[in-house]
mmCIF entry with sequence, helices, sheets and N, C-alpha, C, O atoms, coordinates in Angstrom:
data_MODEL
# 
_entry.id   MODEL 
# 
_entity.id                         1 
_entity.type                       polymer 
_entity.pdbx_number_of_molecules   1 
# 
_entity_poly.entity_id                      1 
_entity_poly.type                           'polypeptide(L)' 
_entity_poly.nstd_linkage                   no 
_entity_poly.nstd_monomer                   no 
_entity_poly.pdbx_seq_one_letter_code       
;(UNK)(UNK)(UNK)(UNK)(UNK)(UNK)(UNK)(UNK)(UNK)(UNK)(UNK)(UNK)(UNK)(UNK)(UNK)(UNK)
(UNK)(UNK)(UNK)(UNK)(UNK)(UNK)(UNK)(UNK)(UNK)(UNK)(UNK)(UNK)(UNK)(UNK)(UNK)(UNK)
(UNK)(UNK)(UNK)(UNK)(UNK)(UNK)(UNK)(UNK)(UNK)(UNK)(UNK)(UNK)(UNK)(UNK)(UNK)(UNK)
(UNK)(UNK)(UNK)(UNK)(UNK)(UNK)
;
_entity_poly.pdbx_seq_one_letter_code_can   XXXXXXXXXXXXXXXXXXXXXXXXXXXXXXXXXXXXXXXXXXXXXXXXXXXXXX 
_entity_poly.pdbx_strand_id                 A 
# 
loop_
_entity_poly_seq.entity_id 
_entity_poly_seq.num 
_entity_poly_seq.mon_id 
_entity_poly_seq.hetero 
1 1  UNK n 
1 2  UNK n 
1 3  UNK n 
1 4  UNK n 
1 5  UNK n 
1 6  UNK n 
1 7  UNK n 
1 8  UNK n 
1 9  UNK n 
1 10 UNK n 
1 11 UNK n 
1 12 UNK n 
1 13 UNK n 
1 14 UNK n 
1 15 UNK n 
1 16 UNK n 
1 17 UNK n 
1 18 UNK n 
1 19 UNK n 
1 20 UNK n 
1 21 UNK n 
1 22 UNK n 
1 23 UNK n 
1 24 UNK n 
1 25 UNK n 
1 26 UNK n 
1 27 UNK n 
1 28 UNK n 
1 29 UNK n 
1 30 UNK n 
1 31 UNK n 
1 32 UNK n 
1 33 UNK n 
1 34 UNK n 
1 35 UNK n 
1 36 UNK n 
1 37 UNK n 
1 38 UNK n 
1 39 UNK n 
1 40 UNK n 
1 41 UNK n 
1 42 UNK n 
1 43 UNK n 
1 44 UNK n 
1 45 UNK n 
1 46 UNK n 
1 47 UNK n 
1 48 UNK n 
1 49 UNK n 
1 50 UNK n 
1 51 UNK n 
1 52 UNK n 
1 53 UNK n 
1 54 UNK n 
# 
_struct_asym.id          A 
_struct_asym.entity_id   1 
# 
loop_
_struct_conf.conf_type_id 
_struct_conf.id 
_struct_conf.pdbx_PDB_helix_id 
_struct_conf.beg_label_comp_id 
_struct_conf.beg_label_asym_id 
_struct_conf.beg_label_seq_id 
_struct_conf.pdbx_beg_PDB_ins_code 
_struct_conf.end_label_comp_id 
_struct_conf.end_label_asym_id 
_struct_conf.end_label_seq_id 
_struct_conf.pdbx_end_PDB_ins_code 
_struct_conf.beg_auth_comp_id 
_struct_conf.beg_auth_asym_id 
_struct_conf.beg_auth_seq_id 
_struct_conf.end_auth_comp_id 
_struct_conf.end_auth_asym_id 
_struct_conf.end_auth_seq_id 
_struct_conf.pdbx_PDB_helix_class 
_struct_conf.details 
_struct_conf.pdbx_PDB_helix_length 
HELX_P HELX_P1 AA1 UNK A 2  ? UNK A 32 ? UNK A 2  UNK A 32 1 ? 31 
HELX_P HELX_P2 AA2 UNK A 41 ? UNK A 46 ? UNK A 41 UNK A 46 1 ? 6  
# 
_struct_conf_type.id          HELX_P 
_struct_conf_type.criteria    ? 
_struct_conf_type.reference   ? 
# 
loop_
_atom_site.group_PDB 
_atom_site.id 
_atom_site.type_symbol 
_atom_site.label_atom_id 
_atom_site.label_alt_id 
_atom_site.label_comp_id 
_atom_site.label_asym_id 
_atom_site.label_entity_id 
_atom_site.label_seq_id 
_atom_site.pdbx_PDB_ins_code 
_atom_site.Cartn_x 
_atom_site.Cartn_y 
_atom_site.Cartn_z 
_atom_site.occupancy 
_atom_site.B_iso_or_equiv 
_atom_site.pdbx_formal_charge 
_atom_site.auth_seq_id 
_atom_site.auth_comp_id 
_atom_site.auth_asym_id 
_atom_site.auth_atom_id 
_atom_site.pdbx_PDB_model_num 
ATOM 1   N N  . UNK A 1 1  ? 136.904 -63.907 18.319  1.00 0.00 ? 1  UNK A N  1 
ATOM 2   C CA . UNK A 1 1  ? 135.888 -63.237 17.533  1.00 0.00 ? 1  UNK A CA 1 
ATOM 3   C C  . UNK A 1 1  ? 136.510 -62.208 16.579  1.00 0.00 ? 1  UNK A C  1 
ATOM 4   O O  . UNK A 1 1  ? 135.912 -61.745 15.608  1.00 0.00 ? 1  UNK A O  1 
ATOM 5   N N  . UNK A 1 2  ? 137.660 -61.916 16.909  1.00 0.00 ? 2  UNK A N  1 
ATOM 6   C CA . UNK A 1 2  ? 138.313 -60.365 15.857  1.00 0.00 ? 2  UNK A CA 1 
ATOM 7   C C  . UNK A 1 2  ? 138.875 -61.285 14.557  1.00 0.00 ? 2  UNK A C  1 
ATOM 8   O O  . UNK A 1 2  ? 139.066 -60.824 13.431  1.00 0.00 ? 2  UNK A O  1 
ATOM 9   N N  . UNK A 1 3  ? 139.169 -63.128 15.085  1.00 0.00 ? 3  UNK A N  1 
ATOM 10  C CA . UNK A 1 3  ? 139.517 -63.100 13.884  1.00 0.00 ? 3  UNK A CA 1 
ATOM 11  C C  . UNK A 1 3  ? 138.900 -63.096 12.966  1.00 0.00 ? 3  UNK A C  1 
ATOM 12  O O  . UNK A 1 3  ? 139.277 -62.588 11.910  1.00 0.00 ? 3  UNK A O  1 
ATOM 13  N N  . UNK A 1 4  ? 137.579 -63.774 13.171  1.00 0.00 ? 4  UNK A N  1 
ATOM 14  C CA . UNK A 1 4  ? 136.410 -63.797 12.250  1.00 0.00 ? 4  UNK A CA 1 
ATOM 15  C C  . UNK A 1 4  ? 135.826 -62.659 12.135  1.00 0.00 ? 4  UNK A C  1 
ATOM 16  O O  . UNK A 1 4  ? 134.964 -62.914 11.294  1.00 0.00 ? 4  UNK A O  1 
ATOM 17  N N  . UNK A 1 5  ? 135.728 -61.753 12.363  1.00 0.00 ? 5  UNK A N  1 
ATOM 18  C CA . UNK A 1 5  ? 135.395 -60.152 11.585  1.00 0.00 ? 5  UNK A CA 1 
ATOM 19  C C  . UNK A 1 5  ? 136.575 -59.867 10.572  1.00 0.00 ? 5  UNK A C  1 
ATOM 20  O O  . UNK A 1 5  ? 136.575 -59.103 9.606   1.00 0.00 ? 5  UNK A O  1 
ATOM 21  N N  . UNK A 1 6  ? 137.288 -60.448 10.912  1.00 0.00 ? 6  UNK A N  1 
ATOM 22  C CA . UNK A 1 6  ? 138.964 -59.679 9.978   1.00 0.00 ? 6  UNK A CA 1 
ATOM 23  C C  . UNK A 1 6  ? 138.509 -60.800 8.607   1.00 0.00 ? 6  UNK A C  1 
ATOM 24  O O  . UNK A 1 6  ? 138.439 -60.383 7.451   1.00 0.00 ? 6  UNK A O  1 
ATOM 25  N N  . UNK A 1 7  ? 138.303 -61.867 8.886   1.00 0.00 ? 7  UNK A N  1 
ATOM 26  C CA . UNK A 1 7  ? 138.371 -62.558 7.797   1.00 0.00 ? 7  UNK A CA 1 
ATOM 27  C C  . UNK A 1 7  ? 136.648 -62.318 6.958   1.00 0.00 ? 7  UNK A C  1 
ATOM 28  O O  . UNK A 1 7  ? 136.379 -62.630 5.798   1.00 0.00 ? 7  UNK A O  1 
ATOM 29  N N  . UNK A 1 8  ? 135.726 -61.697 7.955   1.00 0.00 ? 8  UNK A N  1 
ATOM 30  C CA . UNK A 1 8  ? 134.716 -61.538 7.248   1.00 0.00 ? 8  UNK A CA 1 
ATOM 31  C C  . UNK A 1 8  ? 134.777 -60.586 6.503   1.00 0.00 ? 8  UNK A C  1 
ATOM 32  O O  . UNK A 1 8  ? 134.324 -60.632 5.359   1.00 0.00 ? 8  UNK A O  1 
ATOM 33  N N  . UNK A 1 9  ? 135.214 -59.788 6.889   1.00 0.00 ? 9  UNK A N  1 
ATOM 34  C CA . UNK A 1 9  ? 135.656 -58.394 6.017   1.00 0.00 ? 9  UNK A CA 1 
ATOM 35  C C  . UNK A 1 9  ? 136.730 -59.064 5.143   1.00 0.00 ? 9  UNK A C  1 
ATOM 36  O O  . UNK A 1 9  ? 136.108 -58.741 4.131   1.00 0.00 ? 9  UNK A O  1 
ATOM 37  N N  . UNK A 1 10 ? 137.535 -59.555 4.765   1.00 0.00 ? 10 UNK A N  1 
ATOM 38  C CA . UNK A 1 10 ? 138.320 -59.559 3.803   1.00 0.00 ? 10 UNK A CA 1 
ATOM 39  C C  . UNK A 1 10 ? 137.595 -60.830 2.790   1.00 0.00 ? 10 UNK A C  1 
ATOM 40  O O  . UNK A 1 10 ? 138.055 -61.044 1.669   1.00 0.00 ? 10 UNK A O  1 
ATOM 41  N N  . UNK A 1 11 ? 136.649 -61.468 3.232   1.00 0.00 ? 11 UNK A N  1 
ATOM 42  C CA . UNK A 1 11 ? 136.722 -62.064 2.226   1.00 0.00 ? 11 UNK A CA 1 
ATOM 43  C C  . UNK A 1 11 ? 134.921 -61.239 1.548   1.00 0.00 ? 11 UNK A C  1 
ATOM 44  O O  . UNK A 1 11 ? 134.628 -61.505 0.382   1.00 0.00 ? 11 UNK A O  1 
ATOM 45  N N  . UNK A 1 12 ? 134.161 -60.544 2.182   1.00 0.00 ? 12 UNK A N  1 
ATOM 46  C CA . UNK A 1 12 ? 133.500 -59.826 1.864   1.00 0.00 ? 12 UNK A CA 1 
ATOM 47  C C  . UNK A 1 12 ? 134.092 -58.388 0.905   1.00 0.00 ? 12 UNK A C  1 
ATOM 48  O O  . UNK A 1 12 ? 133.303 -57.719 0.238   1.00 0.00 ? 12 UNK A O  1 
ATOM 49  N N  . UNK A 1 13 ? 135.313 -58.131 0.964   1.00 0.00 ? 13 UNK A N  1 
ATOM 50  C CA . UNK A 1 13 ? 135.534 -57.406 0.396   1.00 0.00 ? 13 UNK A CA 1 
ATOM 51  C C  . UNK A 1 13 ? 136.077 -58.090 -1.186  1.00 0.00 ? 13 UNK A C  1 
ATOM 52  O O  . UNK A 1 13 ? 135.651 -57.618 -2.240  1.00 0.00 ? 13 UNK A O  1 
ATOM 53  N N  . UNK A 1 14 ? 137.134 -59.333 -1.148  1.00 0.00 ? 14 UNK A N  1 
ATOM 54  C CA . UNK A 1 14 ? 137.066 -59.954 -2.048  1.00 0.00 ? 14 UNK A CA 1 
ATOM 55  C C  . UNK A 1 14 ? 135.777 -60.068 -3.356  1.00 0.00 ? 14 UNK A C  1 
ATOM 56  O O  . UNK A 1 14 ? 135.691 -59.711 -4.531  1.00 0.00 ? 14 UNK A O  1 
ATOM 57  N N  . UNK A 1 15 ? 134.985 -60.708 -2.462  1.00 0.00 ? 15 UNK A N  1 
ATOM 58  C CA . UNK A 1 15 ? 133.521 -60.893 -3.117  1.00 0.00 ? 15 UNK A CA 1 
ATOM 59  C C  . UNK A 1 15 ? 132.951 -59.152 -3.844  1.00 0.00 ? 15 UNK A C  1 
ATOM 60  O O  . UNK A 1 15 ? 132.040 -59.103 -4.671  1.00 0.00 ? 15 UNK A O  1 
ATOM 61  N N  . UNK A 1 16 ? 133.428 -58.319 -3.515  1.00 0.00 ? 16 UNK A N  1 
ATOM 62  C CA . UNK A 1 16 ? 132.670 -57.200 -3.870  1.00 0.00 ? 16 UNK A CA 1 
ATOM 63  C C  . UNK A 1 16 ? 133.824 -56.882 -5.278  1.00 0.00 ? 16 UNK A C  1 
ATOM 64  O O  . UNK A 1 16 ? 133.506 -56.491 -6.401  1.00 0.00 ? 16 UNK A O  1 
ATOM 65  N N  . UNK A 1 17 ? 135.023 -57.154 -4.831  1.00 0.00 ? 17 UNK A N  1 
ATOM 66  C CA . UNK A 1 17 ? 135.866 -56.804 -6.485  1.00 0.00 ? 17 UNK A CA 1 
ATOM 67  C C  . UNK A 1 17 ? 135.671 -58.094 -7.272  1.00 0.00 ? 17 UNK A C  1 
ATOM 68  O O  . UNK A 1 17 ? 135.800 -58.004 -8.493  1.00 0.00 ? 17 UNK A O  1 
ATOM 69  N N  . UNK A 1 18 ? 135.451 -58.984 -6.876  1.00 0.00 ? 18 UNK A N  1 
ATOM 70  C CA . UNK A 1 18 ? 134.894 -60.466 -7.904  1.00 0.00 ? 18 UNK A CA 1 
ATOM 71  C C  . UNK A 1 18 ? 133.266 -59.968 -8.678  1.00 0.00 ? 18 UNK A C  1 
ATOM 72  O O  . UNK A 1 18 ? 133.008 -60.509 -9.754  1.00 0.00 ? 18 UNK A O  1 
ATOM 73  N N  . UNK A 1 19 ? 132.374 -59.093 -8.179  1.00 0.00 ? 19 UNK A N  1 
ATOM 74  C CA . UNK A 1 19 ? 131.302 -58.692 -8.672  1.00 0.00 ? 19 UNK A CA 1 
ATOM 75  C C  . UNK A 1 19 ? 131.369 -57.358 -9.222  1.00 0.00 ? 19 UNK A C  1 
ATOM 76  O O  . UNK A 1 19 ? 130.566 -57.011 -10.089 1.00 0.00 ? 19 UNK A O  1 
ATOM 77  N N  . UNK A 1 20 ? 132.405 -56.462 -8.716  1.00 0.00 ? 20 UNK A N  1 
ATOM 78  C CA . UNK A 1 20 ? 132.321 -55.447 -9.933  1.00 0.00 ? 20 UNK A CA 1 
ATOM 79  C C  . UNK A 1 20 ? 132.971 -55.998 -11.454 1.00 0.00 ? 20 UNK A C  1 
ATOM 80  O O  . UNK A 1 20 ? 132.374 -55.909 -12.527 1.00 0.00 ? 20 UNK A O  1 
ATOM 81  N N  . UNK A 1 21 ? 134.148 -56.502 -11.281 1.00 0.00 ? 21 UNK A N  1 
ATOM 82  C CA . UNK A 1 21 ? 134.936 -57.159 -12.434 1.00 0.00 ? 21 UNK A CA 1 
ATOM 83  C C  . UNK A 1 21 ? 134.376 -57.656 -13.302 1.00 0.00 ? 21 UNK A C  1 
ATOM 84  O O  . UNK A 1 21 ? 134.726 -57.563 -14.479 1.00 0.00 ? 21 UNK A O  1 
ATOM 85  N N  . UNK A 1 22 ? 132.885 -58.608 -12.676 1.00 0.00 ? 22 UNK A N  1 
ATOM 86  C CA . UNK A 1 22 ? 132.192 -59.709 -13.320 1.00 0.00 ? 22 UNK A CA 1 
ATOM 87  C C  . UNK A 1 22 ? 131.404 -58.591 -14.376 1.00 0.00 ? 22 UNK A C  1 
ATOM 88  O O  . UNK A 1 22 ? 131.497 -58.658 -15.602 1.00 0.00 ? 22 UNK A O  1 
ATOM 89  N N  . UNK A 1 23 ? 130.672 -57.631 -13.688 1.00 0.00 ? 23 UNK A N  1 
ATOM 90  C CA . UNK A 1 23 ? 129.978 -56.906 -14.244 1.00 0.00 ? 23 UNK A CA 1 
ATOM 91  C C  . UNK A 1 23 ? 130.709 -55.927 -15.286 1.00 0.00 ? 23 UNK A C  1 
ATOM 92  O O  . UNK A 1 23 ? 130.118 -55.697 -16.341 1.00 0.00 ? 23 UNK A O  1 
ATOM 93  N N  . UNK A 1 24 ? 131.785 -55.420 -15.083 1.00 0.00 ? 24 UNK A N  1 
ATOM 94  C CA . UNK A 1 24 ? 132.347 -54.663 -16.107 1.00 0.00 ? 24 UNK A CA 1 
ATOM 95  C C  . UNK A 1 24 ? 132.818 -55.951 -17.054 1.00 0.00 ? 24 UNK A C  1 
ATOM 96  O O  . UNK A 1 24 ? 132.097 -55.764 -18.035 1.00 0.00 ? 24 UNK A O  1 
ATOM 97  N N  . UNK A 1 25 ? 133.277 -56.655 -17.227 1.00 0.00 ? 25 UNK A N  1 
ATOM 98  C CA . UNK A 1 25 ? 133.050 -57.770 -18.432 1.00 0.00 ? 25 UNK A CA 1 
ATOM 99  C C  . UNK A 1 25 ? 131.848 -57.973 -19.139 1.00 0.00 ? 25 UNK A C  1 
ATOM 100 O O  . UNK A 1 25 ? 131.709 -58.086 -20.357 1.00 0.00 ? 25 UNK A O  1 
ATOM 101 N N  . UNK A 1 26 ? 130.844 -58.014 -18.096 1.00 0.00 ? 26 UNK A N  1 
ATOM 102 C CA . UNK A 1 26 ? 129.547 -58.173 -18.818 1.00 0.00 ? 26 UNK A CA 1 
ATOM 103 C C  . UNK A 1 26 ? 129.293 -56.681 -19.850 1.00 0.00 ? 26 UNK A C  1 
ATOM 104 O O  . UNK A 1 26 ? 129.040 -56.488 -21.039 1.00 0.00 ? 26 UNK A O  1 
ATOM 105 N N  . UNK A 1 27 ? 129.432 -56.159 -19.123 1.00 0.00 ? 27 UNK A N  1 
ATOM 106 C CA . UNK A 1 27 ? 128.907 -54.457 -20.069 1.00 0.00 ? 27 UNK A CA 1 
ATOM 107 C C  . UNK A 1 27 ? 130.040 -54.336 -21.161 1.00 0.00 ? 27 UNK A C  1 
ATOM 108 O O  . UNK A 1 27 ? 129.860 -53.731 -22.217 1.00 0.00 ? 27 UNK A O  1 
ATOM 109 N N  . UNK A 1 28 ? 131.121 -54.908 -20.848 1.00 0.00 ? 28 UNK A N  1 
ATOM 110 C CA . UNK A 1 28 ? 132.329 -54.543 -22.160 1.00 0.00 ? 28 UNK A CA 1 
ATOM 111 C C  . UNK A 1 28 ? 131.868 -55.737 -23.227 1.00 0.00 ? 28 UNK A C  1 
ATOM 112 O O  . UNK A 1 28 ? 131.711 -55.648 -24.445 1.00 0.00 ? 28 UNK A O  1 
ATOM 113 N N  . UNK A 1 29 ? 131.706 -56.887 -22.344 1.00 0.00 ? 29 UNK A N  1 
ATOM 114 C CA . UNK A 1 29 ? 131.188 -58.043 -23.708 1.00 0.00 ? 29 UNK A CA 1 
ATOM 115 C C  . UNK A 1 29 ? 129.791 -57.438 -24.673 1.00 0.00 ? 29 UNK A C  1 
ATOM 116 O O  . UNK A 1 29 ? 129.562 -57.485 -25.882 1.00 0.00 ? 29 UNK A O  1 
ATOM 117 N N  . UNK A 1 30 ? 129.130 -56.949 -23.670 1.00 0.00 ? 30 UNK A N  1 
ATOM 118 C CA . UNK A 1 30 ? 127.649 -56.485 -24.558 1.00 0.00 ? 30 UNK A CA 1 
ATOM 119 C C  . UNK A 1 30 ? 127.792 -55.320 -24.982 1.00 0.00 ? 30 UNK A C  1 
ATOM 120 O O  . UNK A 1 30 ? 126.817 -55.028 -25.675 1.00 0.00 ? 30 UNK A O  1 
ATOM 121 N N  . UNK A 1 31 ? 128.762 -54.231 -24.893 1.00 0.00 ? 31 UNK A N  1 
ATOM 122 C CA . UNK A 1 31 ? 129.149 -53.199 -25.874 1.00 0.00 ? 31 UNK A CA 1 
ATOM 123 C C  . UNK A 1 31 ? 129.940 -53.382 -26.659 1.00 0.00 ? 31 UNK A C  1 
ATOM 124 O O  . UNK A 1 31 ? 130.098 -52.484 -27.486 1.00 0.00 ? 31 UNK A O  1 
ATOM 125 N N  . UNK A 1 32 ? 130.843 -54.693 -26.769 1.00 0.00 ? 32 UNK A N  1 
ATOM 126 C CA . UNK A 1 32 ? 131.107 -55.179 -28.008 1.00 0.00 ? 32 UNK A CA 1 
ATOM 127 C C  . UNK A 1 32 ? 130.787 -55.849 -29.167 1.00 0.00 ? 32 UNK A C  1 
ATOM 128 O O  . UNK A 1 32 ? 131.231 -55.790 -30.314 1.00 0.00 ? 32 UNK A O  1 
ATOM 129 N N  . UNK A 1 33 ? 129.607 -56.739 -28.439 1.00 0.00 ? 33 UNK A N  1 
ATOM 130 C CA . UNK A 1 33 ? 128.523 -57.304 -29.284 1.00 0.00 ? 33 UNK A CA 1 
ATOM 131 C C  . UNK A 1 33 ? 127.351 -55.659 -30.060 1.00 0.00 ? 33 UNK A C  1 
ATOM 132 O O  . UNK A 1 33 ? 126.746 -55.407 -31.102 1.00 0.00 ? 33 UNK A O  1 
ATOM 133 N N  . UNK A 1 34 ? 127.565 -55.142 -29.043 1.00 0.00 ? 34 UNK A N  1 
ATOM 134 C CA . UNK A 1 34 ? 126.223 -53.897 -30.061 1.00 0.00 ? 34 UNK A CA 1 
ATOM 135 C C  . UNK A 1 34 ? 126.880 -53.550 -31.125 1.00 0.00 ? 34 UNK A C  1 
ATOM 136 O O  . UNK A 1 34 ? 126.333 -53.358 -32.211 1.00 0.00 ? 34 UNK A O  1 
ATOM 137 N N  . UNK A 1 35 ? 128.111 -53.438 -30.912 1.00 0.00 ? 35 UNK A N  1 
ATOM 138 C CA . UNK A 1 35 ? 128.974 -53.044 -31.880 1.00 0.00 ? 35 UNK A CA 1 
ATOM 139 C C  . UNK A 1 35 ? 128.979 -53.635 -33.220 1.00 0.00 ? 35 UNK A C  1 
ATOM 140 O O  . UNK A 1 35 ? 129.108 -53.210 -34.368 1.00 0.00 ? 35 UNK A O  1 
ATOM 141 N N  . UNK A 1 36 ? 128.832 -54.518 -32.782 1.00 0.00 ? 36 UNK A N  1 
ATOM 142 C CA . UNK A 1 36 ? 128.779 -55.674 -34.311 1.00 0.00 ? 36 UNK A CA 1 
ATOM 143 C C  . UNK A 1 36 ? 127.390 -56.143 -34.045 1.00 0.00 ? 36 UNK A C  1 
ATOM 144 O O  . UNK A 1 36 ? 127.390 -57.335 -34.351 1.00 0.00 ? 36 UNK A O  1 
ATOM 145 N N  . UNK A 1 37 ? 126.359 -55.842 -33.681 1.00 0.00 ? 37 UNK A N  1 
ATOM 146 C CA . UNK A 1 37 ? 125.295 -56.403 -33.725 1.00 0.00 ? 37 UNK A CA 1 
ATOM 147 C C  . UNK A 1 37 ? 124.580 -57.390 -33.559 1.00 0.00 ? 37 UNK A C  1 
ATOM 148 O O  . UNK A 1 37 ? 123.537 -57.698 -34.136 1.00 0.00 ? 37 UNK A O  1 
ATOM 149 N N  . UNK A 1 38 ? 125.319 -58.071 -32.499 1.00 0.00 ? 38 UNK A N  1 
ATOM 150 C CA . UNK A 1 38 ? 125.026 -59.654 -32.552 1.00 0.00 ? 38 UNK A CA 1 
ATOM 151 C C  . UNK A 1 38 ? 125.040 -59.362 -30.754 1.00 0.00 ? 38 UNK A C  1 
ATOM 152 O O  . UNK A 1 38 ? 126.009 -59.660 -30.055 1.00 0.00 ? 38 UNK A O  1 
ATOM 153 N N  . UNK A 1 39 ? 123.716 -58.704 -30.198 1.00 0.00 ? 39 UNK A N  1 
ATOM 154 C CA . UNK A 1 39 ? 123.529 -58.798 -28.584 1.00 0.00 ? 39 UNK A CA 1 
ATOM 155 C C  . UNK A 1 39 ? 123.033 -59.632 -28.378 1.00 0.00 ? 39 UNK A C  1 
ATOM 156 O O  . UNK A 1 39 ? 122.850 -59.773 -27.169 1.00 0.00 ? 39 UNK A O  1 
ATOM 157 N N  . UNK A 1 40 ? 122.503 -60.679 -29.204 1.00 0.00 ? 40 UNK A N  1 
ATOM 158 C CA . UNK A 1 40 ? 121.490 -61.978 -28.732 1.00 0.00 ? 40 UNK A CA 1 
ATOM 159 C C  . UNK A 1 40 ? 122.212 -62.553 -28.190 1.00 0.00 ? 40 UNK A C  1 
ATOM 160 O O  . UNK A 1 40 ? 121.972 -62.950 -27.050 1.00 0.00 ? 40 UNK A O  1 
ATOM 161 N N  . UNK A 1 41 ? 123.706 -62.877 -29.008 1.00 0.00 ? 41 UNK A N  1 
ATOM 162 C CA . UNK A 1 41 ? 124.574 -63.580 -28.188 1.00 0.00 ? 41 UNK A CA 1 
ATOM 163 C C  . UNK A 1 41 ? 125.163 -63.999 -26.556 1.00 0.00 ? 41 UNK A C  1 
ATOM 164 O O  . UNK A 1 41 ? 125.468 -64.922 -25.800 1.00 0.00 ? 41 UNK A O  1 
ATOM 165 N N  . UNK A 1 42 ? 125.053 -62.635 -26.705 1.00 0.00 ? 42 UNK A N  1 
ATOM 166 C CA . UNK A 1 42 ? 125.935 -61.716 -25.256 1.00 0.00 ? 42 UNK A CA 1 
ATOM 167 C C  . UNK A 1 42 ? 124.283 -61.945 -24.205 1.00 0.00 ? 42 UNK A C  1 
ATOM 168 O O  . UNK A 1 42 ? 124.066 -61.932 -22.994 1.00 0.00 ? 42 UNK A O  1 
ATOM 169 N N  . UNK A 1 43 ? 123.546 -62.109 -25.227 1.00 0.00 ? 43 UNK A N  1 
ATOM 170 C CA . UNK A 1 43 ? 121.706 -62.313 -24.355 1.00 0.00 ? 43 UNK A CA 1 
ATOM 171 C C  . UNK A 1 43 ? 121.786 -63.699 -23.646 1.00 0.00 ? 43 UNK A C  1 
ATOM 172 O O  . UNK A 1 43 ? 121.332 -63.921 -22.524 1.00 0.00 ? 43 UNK A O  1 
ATOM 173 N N  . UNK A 1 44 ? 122.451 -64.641 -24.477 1.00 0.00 ? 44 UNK A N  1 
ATOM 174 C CA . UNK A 1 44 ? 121.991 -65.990 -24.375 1.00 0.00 ? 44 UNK A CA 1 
ATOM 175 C C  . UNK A 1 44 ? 123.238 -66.631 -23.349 1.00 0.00 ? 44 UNK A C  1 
ATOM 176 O O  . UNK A 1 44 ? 123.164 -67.418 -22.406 1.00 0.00 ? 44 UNK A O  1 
ATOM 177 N N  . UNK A 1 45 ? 124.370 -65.945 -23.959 1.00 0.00 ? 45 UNK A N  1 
ATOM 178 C CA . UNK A 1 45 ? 125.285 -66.024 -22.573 1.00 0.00 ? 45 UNK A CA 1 
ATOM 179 C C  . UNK A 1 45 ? 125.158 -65.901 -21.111 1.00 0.00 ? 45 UNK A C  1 
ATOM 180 O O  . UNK A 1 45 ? 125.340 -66.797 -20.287 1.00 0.00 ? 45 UNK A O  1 
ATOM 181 N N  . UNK A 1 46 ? 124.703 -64.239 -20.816 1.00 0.00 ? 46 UNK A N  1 
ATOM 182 C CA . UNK A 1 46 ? 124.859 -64.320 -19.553 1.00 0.00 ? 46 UNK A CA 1 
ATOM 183 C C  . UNK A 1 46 ? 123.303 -64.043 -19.413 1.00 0.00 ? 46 UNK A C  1 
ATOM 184 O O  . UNK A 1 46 ? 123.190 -63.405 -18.366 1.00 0.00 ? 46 UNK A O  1 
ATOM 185 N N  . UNK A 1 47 ? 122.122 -64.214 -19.947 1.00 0.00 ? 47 UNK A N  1 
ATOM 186 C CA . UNK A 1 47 ? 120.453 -64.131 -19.648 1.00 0.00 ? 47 UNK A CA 1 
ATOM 187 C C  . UNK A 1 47 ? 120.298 -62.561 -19.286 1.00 0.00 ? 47 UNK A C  1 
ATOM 188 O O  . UNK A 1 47 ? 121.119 -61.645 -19.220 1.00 0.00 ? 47 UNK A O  1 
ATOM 189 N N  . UNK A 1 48 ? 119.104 -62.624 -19.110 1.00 0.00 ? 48 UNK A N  1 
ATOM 190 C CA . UNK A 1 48 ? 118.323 -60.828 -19.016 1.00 0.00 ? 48 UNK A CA 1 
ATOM 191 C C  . UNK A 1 48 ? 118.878 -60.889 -17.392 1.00 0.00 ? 48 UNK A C  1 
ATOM 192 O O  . UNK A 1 48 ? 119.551 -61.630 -16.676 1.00 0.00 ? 48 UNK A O  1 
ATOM 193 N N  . UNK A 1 49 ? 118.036 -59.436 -17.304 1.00 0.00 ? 49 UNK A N  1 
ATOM 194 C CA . UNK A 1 49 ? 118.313 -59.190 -16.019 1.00 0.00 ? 49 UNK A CA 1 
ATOM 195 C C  . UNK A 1 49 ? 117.893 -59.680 -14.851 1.00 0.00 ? 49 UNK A C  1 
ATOM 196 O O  . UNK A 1 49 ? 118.352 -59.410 -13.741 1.00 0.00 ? 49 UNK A O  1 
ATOM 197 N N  . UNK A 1 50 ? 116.487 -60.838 -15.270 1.00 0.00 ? 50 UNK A N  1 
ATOM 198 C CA . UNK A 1 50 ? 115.998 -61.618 -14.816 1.00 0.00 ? 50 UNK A CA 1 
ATOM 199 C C  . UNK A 1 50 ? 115.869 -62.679 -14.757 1.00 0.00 ? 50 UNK A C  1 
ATOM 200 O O  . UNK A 1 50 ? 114.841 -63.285 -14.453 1.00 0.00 ? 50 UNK A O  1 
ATOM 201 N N  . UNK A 1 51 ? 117.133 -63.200 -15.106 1.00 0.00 ? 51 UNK A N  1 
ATOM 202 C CA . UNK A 1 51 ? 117.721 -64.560 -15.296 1.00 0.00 ? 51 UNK A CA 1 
ATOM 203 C C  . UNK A 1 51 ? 118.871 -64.663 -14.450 1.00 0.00 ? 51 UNK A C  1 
ATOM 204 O O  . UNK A 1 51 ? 119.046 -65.809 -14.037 1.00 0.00 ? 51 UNK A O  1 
ATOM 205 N N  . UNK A 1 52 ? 119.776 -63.750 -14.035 1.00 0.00 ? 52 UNK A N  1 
ATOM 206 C CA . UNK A 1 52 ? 121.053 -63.475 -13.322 1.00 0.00 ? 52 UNK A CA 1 
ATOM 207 C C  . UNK A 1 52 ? 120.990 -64.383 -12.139 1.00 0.00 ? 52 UNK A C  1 
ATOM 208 O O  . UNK A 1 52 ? 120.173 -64.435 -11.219 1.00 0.00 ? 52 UNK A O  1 
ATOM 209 N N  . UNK A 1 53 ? 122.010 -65.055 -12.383 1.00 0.00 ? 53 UNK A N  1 
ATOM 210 C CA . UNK A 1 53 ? 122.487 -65.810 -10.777 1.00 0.00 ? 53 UNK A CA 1 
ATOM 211 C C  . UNK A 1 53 ? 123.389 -65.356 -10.370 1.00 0.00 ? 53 UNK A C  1 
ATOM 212 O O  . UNK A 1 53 ? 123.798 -66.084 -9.466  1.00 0.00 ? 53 UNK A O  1 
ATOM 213 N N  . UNK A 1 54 ? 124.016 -64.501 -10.503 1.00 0.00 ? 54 UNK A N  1 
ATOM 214 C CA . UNK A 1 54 ? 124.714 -64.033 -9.761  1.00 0.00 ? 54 UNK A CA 1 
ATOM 215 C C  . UNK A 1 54 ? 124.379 -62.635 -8.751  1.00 0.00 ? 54 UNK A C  1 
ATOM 216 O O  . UNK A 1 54 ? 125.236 -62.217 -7.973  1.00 0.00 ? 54 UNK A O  1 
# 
């Protein structure tokens, strides 16, 4: 059983730097698009906030 807590935790922790990363891409892609004005793009890419599968 310890091994599977060890590996739940590590791959739960994995998963948590795979979802901040994801998200700071997302906010750097769509503050680069405001930048130049073209957020529809960066809209149609990754959907509203109510579109998210992830």
């Amino acid at each position: 059983m310890d091994v599977v807590d060890r590996v739940y935790k590590e791959v739960k922790e994995y998963h948590n730097l795979v979802r901040y990363y994801t998200n700071k891409n997302i906010s750097v892609s769509y503050l680069r698009a405001k930048k130049q004005n073209n957020t529809q793009r960066v809209l149609d890419l990754y959907g509203t906030s109510n579109q998210k599968y992830w």
